[in-house]
Structures are given as C-alpha cells and as structure tokens.
N, CA, C and O atoms as a DFTB+ gen file, in Angstrom:
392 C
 N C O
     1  1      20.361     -11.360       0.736
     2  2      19.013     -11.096       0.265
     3  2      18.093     -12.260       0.618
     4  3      16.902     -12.181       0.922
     5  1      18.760     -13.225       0.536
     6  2      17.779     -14.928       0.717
     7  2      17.608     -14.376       2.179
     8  3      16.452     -14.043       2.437
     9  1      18.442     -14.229       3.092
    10  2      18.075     -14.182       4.000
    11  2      17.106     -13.352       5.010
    12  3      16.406     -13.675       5.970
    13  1      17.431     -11.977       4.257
    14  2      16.345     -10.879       4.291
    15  2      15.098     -11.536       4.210
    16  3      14.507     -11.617       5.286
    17  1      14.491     -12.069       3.145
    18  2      13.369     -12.370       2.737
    19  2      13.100     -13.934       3.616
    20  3      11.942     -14.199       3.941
    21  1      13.977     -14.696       3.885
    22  2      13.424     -15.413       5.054
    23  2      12.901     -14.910       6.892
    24  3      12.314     -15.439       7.836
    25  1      13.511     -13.690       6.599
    26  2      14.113     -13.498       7.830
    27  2      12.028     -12.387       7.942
    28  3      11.376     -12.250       8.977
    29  1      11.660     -11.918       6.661
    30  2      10.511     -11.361       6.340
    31  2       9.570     -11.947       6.603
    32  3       8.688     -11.440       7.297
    33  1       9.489     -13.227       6.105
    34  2       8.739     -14.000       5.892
    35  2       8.296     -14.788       7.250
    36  3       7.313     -15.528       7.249
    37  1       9.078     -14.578       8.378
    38  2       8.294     -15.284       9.782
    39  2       7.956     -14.287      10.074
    40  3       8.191     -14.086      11.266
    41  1       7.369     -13.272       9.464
    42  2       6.732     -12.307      10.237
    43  2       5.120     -12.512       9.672
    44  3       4.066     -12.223      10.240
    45  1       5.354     -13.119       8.348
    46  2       4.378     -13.413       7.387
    47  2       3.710     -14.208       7.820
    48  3       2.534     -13.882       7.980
    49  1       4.093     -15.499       8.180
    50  2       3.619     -17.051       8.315
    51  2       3.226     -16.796       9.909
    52  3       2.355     -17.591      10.260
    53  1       3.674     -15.829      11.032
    54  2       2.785     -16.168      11.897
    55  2       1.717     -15.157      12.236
    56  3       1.090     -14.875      13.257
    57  1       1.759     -14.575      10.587
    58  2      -0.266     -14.040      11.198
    59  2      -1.433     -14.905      10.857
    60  3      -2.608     -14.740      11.182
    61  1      -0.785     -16.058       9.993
    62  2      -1.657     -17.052      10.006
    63  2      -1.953     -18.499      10.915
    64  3      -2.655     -19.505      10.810
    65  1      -1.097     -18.009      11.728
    66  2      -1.146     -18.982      12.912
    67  2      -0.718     -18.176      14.000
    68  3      -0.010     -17.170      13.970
    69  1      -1.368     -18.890      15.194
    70  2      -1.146     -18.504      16.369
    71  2       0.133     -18.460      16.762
    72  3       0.829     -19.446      16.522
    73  1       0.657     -17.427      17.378
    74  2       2.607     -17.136      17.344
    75  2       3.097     -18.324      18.015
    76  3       4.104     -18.944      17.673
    77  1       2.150     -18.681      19.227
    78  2       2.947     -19.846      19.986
    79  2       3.150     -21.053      19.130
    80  3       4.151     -21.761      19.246
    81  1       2.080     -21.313      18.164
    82  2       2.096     -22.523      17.240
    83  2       3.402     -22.595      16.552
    84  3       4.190     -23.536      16.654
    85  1       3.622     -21.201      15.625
    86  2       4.568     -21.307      14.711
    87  2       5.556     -21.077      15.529
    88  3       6.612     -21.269      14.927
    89  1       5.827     -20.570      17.245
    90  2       7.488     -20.465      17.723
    91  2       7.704     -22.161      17.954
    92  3       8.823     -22.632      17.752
    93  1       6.586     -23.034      18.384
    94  2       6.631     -24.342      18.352
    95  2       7.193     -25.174      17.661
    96  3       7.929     -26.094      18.016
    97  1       6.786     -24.804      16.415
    98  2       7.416     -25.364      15.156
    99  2       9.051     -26.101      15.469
   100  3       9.933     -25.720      16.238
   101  1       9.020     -26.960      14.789
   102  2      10.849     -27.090      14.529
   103  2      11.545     -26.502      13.734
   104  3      11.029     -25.842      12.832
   105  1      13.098     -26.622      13.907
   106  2      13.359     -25.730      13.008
   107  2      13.238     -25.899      11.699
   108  3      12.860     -25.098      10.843
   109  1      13.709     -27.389      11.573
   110  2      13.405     -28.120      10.102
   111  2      11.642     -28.044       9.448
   112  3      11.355     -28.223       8.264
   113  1      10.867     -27.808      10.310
   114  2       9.727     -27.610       9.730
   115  2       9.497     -25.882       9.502
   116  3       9.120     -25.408       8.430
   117  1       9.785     -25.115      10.655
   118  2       9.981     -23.148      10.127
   119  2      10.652     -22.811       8.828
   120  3      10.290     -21.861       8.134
   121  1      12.036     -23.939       8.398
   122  2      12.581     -23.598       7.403
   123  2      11.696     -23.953       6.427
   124  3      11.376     -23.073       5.627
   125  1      11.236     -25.027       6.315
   126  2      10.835     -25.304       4.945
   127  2       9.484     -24.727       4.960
   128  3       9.000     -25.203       3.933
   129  1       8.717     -24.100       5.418
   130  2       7.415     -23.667       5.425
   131  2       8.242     -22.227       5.038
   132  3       7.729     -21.811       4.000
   133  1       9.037     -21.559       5.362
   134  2       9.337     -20.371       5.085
   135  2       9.544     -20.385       3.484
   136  3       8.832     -19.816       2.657
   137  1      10.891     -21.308       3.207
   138  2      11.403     -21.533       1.636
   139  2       9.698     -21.693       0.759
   140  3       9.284     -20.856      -0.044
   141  1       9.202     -22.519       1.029
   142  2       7.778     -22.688       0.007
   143  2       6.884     -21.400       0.264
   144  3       6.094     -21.163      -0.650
   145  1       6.869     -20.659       1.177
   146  2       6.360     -19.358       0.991
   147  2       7.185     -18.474       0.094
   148  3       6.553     -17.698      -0.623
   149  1       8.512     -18.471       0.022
   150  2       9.082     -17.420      -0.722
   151  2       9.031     -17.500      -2.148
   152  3       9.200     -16.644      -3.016
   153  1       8.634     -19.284      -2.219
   154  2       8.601     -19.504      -3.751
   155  2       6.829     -19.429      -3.931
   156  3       6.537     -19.299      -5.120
   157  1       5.676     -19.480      -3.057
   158  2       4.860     -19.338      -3.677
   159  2       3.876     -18.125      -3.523
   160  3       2.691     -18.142      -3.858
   161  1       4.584     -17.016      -2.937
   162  2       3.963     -15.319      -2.311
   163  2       4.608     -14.724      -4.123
   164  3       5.458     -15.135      -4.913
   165  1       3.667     -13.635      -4.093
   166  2       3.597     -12.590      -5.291
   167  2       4.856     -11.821      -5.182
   168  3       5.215     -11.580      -4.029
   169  1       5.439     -11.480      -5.938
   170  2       6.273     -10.427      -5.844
   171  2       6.425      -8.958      -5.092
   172  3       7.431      -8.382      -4.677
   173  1       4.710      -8.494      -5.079
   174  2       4.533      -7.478      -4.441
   175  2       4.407      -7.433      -3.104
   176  3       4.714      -6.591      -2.260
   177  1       3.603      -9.113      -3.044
   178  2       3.999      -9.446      -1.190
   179  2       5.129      -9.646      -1.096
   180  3       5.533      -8.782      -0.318
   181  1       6.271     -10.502      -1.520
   182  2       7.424     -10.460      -0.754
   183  2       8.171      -9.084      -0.663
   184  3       8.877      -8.939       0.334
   185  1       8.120      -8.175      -1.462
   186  2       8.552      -6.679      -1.333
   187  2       8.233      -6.001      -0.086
   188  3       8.996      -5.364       0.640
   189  1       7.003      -6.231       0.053
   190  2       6.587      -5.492       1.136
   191  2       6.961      -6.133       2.253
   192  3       7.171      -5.469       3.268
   193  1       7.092      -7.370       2.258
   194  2       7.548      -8.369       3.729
   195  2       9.178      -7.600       3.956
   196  3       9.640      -7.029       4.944
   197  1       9.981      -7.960       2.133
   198  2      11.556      -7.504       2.723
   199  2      11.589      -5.835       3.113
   200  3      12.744      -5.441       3.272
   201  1      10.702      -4.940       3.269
   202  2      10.630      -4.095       3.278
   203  2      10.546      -3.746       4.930
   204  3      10.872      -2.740       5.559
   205  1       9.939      -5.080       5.359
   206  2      10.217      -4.920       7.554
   207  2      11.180      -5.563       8.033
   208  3      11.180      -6.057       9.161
   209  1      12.210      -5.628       7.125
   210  2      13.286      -6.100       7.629
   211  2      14.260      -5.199       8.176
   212  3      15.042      -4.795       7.315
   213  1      14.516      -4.639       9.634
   214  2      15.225      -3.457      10.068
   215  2      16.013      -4.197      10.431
   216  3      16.920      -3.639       9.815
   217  1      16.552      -5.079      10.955
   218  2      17.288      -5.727      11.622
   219  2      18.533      -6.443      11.224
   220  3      19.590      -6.511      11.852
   221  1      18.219      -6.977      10.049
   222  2      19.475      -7.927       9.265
   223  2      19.975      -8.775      10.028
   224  3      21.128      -9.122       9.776
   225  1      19.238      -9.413      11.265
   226  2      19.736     -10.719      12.306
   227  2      19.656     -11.601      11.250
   228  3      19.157     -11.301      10.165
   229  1      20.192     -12.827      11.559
   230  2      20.192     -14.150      11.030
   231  2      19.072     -14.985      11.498
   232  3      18.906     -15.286      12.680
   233  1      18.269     -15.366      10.473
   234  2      16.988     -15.976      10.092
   235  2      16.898     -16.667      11.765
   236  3      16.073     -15.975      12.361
   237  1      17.394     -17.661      12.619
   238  2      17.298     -18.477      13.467
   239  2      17.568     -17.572      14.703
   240  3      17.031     -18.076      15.689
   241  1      18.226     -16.389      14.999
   242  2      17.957     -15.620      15.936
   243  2      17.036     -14.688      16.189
   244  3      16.525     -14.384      17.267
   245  1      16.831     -14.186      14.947
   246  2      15.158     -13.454      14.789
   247  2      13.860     -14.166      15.586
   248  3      13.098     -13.802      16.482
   249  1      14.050     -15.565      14.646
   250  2      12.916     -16.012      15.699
   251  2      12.640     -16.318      16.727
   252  3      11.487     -16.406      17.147
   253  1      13.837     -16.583      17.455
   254  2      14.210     -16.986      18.870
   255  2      13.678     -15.901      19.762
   256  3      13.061     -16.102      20.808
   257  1      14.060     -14.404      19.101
   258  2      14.676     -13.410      19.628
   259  2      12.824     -12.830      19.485
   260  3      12.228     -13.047      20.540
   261  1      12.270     -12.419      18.796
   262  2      10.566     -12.183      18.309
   263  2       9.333     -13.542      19.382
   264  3       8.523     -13.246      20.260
   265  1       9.568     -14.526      18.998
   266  2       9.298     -15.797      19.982
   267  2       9.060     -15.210      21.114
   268  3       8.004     -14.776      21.572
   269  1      10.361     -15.231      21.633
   270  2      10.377     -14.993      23.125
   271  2       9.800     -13.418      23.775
   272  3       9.446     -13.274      24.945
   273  1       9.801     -12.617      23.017
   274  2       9.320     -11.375      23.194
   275  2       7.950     -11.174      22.733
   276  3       7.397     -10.084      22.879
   277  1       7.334     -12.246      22.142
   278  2       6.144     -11.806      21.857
   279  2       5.630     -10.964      21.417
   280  3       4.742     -10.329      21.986
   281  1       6.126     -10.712      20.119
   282  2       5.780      -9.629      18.945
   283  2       4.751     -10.198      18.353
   284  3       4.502     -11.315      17.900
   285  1       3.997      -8.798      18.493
   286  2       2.598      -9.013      17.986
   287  2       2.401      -8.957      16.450
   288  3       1.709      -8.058      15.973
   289  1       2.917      -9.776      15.755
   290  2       2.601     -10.283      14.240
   291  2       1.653      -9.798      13.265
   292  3       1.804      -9.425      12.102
   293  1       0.598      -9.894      14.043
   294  2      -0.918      -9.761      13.171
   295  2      -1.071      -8.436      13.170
   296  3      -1.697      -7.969      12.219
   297  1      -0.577      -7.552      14.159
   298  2      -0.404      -6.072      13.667
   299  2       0.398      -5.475      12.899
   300  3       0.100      -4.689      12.000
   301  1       1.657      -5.895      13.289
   302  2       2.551      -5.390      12.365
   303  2       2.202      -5.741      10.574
   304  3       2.788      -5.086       9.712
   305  1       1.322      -6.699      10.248
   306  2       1.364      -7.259       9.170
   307  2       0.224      -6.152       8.728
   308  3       0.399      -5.208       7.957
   309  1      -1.025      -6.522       9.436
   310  2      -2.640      -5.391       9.242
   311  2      -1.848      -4.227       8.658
   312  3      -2.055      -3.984       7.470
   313  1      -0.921      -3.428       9.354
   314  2      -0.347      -2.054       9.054
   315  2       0.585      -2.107       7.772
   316  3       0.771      -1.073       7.131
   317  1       1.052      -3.060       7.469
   318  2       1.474      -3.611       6.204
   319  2       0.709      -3.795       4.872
   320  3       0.746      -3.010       3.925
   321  1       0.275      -4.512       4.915
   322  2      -0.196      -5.849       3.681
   323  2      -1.975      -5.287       3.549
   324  3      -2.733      -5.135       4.507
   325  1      -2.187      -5.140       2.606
   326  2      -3.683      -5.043       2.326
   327  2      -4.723      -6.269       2.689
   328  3      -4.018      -7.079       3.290
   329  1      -5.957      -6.750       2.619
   330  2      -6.975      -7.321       2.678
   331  2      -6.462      -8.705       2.126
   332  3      -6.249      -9.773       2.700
   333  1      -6.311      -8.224       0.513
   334  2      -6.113      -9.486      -0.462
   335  2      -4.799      -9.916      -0.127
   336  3      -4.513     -11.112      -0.201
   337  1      -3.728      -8.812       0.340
   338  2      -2.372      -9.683       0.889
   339  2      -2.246     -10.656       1.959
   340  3      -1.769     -11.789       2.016
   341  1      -2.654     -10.101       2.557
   342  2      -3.271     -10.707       3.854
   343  2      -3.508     -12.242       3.593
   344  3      -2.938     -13.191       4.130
   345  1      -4.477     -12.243       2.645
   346  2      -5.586     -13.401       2.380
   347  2      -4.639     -14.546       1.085
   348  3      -4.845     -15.760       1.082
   349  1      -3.912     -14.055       0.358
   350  2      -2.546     -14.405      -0.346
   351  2      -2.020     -15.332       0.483
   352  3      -2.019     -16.549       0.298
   353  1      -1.392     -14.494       1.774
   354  2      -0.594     -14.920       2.538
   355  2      -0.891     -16.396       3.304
   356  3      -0.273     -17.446       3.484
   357  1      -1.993     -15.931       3.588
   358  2      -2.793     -16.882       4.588
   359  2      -2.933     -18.513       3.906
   360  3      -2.706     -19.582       4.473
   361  1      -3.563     -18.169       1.956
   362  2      -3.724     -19.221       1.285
   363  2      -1.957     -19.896       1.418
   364  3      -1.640     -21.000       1.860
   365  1      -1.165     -18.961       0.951
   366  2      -0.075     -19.945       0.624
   367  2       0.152     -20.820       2.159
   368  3       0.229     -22.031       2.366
   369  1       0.207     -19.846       2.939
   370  2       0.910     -20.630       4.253
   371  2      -0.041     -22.364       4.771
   372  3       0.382     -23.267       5.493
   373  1      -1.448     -22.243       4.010
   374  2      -2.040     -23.308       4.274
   375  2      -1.403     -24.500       3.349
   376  3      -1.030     -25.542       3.887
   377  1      -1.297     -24.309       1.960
   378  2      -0.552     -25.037       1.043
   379  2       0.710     -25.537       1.419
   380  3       1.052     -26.587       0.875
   381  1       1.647     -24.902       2.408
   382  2       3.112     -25.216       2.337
   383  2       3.000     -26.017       3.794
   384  3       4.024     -26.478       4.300
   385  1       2.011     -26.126       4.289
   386  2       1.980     -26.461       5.726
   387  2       1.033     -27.865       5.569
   388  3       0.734     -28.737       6.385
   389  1       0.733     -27.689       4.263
   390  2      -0.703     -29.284       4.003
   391  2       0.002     -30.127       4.141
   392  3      -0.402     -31.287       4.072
C-alpha cells in the first residue's frame, strides 16, 4: 500500500513541476519529496492519486520507466483531481521542496 501511494504520488508532484525537472531530481531527493507529500495531501487527494495506480511497478522503476517515456502528467492529473486538488497539490509540493 506504502508503495502504491508512492508509486501515485510521482504522478502528483510532477504536475507541479516541469517532468524533466522532477525526472532530474535524485533519488534521495524524489523520495523524500514524495514521503512529505503523502504525509501532507488530504485524504481525498491521496485516494484519488492511489486510484491511478494500474501498474503495481516498484516506486524506482515507475519513474525511470514514465521519465523516459514522457508521460504527460499534467493531463492525466486535469482528468483526475479537481481545481482545488490540483491547487492542494501544487501548495504541498512547494512546502516539501522549500
């Protein structure tokens, strides 16, 4: 389940940044920006995040694997997440990244 919801959550954190930024990232910095999102997103956002999880890869091949393919984030999320989720999302990811 932890992993589900990490594995959710980089789908989350890069509609608030540009995809190349966050595939940039290290890993030690993706992890911990992910963990402080899971502890500071609403319940109803993380539901809906573990809810695009089709895949059940392991958190570090997902992103490798999305990264390199250039999945378009900011749509998949728009078709997701409402206005204020969206805008949720966006606040926390600035906080865990300050």
């Amino acid at each position: 389940m932890k992993i589900a919801l990490l594995y959710s959550l980089v789908l989350a954190s890069v509609f608030v940044v540009e995809a190349g930024d966050f595939c940039a990232l290290n890993a030690e910095k993706r992890s911990s920006t992910l963990h402080c999102l899971g502890e500071k997103l609403a319940p109803e956002v993380k539901g809906k995040l573990l809810a695009l999880n089709q895949e059940g890869s392991p958190i570090g091949e997902f992103v490798k694997k999305h990264c390199d393919k250039g999945t378009d984030y900011v749509e998949v999320l728009k078709k997701n997440l409402s206005a204020q989720e969206l805008a949720s999302l966006k606040k926390a990811y600035e906080e865990c990244t300050a």
